[in-house]
N, C-alpha and C positions, 0 to 999 in steps of 0.2 A: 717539378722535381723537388724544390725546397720544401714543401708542403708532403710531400711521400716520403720522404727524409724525415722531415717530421715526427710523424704520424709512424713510423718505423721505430722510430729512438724511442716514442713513447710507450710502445708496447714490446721492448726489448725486456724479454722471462728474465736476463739474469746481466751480469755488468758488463760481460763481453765474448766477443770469440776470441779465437788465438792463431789467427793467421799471420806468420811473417811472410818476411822479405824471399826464403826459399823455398816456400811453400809454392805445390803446384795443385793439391790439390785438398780442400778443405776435411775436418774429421765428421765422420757419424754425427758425433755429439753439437758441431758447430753448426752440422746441417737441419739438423734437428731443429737448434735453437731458431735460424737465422726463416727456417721454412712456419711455426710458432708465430714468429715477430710479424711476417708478411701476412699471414692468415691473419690475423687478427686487427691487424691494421686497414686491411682491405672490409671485413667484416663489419667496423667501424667507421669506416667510407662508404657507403655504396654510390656516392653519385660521383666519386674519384675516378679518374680514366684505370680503369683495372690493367693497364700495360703497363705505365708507369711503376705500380708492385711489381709487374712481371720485370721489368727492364731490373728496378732493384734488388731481386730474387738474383738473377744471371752475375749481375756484376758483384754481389757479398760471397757467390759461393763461387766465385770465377770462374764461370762457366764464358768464355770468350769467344764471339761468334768468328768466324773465318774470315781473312780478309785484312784483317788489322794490323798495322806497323807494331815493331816490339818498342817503340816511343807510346804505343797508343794502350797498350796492354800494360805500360810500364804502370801508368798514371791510373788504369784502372786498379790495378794492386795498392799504389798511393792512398788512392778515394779507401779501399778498404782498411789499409792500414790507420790512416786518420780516423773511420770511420771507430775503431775502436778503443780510440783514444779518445773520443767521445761520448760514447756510452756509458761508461765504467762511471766519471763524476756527474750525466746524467741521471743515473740510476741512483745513484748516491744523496744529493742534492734532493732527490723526486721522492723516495721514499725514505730513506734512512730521516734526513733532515726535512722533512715537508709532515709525510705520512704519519711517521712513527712519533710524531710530534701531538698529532692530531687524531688517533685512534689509538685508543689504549684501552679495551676491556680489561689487560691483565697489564701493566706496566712493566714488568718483567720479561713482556715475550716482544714488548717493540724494542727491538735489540737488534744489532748488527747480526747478520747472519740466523737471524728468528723472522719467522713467520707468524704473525701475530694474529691468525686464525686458525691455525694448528696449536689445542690446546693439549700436548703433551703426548704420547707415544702408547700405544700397547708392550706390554712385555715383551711378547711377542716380536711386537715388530720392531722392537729399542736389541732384543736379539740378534734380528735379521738385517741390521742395518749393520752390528757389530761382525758378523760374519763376515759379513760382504766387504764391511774395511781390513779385515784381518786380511783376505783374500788379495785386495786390490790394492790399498792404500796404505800398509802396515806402517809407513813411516809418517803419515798424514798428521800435522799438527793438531795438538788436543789444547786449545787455551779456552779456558774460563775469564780469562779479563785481557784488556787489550787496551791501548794509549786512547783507541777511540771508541771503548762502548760506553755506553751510554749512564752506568750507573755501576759501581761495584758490584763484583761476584757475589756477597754476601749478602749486598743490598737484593738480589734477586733474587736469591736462593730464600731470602725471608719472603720477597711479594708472591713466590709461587705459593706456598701453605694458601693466601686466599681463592685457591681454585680450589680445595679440597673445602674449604666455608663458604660458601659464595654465601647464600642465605646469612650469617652471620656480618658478612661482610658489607653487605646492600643493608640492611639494616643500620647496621653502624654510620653508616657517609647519611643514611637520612636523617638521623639524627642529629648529625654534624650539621649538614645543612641548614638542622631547623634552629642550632643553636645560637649558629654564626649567622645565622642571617642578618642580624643588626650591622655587623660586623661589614658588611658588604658596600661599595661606593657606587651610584649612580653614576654611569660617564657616558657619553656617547648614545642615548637614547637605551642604553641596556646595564644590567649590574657589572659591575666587576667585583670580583669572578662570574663567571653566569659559570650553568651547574659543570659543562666538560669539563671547565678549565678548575674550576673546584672539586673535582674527583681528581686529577691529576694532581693536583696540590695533595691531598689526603695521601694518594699513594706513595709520591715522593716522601714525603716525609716520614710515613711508616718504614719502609725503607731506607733512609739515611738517616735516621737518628741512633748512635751509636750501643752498641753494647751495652755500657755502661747507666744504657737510660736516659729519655729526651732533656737535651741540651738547649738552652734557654741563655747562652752568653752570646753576647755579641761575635764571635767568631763562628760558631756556627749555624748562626744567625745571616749573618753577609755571606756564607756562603750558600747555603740557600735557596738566597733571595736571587746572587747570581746565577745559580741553574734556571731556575723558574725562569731571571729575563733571556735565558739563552734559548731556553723550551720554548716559548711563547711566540721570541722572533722567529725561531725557524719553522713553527707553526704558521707562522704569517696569515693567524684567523686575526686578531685584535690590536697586532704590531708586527713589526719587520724590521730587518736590518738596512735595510736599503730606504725605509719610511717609518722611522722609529714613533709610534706616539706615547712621549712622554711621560701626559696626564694620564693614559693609562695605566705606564708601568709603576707609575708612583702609588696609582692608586691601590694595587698589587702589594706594593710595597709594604701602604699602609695596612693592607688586610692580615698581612703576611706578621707583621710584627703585632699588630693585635690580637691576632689567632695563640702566639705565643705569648702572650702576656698574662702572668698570674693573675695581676686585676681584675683584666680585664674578657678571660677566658676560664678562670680554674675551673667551671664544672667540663668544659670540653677538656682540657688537659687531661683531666682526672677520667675521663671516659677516654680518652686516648690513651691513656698510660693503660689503664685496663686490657684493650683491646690488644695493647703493643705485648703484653704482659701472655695475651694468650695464644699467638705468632712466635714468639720469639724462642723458645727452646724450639719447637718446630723447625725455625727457620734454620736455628743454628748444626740439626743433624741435617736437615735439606746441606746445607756447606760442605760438613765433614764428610757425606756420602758423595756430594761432588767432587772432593778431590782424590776420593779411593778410586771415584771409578774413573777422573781424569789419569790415574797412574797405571791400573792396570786393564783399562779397554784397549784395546787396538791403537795405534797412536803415540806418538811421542810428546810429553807432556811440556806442557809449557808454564812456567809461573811469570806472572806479573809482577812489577818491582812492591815490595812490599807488601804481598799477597801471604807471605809467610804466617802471619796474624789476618785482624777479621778485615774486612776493606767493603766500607759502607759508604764509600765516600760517590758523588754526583757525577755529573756528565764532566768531561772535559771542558776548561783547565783544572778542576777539581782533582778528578783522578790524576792529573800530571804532577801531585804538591810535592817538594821535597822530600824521600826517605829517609830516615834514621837509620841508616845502614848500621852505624855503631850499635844502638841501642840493640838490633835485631841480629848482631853477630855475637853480642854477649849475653844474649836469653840462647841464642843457637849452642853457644859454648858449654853452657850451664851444663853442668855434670845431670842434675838432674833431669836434663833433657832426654840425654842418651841412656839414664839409668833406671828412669823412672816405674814405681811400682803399679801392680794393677790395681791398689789402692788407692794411691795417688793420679791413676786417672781418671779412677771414678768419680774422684775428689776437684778435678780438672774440668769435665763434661761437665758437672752439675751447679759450678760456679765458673762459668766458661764467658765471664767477660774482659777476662787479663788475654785473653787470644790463643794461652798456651795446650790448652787442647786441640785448637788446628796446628798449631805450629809443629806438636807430636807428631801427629795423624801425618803432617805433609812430612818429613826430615825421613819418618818409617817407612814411609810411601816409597820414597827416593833411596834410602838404604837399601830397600828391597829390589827395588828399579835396578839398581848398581849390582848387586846380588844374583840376580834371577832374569837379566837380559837377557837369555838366549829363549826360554819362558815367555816372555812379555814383549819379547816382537817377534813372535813364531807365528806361521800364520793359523797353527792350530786356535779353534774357541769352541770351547763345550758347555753347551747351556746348559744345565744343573736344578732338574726338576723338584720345584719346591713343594711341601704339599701343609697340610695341617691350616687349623682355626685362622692362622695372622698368613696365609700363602700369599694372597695377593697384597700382601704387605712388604714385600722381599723380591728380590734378584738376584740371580748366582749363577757363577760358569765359571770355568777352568782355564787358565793358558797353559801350554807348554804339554808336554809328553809323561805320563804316568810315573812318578818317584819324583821329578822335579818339577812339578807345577806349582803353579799359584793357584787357589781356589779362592774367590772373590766374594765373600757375600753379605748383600747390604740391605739395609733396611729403607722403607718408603712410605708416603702419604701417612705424619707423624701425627696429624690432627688430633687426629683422635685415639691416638695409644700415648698421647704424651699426659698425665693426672698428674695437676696440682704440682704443674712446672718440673716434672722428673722428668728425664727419658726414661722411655719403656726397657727394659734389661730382667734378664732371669725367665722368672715363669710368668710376668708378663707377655712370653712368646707361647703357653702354653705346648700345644703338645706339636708347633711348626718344625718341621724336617726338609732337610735341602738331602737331595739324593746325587751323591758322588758318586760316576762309576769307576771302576778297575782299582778300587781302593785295595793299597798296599797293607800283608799285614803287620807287617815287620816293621814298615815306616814310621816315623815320629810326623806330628803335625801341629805345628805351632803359629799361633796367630800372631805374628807381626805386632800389633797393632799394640798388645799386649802382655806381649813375652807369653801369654800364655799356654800350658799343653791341651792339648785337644784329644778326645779319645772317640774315635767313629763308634757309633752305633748302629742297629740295625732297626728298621721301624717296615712293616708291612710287607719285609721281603727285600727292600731296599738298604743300600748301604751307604751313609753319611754321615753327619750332624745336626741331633738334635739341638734347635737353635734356645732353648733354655740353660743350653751348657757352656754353646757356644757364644750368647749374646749376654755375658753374666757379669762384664766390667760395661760394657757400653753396647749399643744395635751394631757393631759391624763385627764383621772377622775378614780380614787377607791372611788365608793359613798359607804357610809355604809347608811342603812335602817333602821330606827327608829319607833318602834310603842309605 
């Protein structure tokens, strides 16, 4: 039974059921999971007594055969109720902290609540999923950072761009590789790094090197070096928390601080600074698209403390460091926050390492939120057929009821619309059209985002906005509708 127990916990799909103390009889959804767990464990044994699954099957969905004291029924409720107090920080421990430590094709996607072989969504289906929360889940938490994911919002939203370059990208680490090689310590009959744990290094660092361009001080330097030994032991391939080896991590160490070393690195620097050079506007409208659509998909948004600005910062305790509440309540007070022109944001986006382009985008986000509640958790969502040259370049849909909607629409996969460090804006979008229906004609339509006016258009029969008019201070619009 301890070995079926097991072998149960290990292929439990998700962190747990939800059966309490009043519970008589389990949900759909718990049955589902708990019938999942047994099949596949069984599947995975075959020379296991196949009753022993069956025996475990009966008593997770209390299914209680006849005959039983209510002392003896009580205790089987017990077994399940423990039983799911144990799952939740196995599943935890096993993938989040084991897995995700140790499979990273995108280092972005091994993340709390990511599936890290689901490389991103169809239109399509990033619709149908929105539908479905509107419908079922309208008040469901929408957070982008959390006390325990794994790496800044920001930091992700820049490592996704390398799924749109991969061929760039694999290029670049072999390069590195072949640069740093010297760079590398023999320990333990193999190199340190050997190649995972040195593409995981590469990514980190593209990733949290800040705004302002890679950081070469001792402070973030040490912290760093601290992620990496936090990655490494809960990877538990070359060290562990529970059997630390040292000489490893020093070795680590020393790689770590040589790879940044002008001396003794400048031509990698300089091909890293490149690289970092052609992610980095990319990464930064991947952010600001992240927090339009955190504010008005389905959902109740969430901000992380100090998320207000960029937050590139590593695994925890990294992301737990002190905030500057002060500093960040009088950039929030700044008249030119609340008054700012579409001049000045354009002026904001294109030199967007002081933060105050997200901090816009997020306060507008929120003003609107506060504005247009009854819009923004209605269960109504209308997707918003794009069409033109840049189409699958965009996303658009509607909340709330005709005159007082939000019409949402953002721009995607920046790769290759971003030239010579701009964002793309204006007729950059060519002759791209988002098709609004039951446009108002009397309405006024103004983009949030930008104080801007908007004037619908008509393109092939259809009625919306042309996104060359629309996308002409920055790639988004959240237009509110006015009648």
């Amino acid at each position: 039974l301890t070995d079926c127990l097991r072998e149960v916990i290990a292929c439990f799909p998700v962190y747990r059921t939800y059966v309490t103390q009043s519970t008589n009889e389990i949900t759909d959804r718990d049955a589902r999971v708990i019938t999942l767990a047994i099949e596949e464990a069984q599947r995975r044994n075959p020379v296991t007594n196949q009753s022993l699954f069956d025996f475990m099957r009966d008593v997770l969905m209390l299914r209680d055969p006849g005959g039983l004291t209510a002392e003896q029924m009580q205790e089987r409720k017990d077994f399940v109720l423990r039983f799911q107090q144990l799952t939740g920080p196995v599943t935890a421990k096993g993938i989040e902290d084991t897995a995700f430590y140790r499979y990273f094709p995108l280092l972005g996607l091994s993340e709390v609540g990511v599936n890290p072989d689901q490389l991103g969504v169809s239109v399509d289906e990033f619709h149908f999923v929105q539908r479905l929360r509107a419908e079922t889940r309208p008040k469901g938490i929408s957070a982008s950072a959390t006390h325990d994911t794994k790496r800044g919002e920001d930091a992700r939203a820049r490592l996704c761009v390398l799924s749109e370059i991969p061929s760039e990208w694999c290029e670049a680490v072999l390069r590195w590789r072949k640069m740093n090689a010297p760079l590398r310590v023999h320990h333990a009959g193999k190199d340190a790094p050997d190649d995972i744990t040195e593409t995981f290094i590469y990514q980190s660092l593209l990733g949290g090197t800040p705004p302002q361009g890679l950081d070469v001080g001792e402070d973030f330097i040490s912290r760093w070096k601290a992620s990496l030994h936090k990655a490494f032991a809960e990877a538990k391939r070359d060290t562990s928390w529970t059997n630390p080896d040292k000489a490893y991590e020093a070795a680590i160490d020393r790689f770590v601080e040589a790879l940044l070393s002008e001396e003794k690195s400048a031509a990698f620097l300089a091909d890293f600074r490149a690289f970092l050079a052609r992610v980095k506007v990319p990464g930064v409208l991947n952010s600001l698209a992240q927090v339009i659509l955190k504010f008005t998909c389905p959902g109740v948004p969430e901000l992380y403390q100090g998320t207000e600005g960029w937050d590139h910062s590593f695994v925890d305790p990294d992301n737990r460091r002190p905030v500057d509440f002060d500093a960040l309540g009088a950039r929030l007070g700044n008249t030119s926050m609340a008054s700012a022109s579409a001049q000045q944001i354009g002026t904001w986006l294109q030199r967007p390492d002081d933060g105050l382009i997200k901090m816009l985008v997020t306060t507008r986000c929120a003003k609107l939120r506060h504005d247009r509640t009854a819009a923004l958790e209605s269960h109504r969502y209308e997707v918003c057929r794009v069409s033109g040259a840049r189409g699958r370049h965009v996303v658009a849909f509607a909340r709330g009821y005709p005159g007082q909607r939000v019409i949402t629409i953002v721009g995607r996969l920046f790769a290759d619309l971003v030239k010579d460090g701009e964002a793309p804006t204006g007729d950059a979008w060519g002759d791209t059209f988002v098709d609004v229906s039951e446009l108002i004609p009397q309405a006024r339509y103004v983009n949030v985002l930008t104080d801007e006016s908007l004037e619908p258009s008509i393109s092939n029969g259809a009625h919306g906005f042309a996104l060359s008019k629309a996308f002409t201070t920055i790639p988004f619009a959240v237009i509110r509708e006015d009648t």
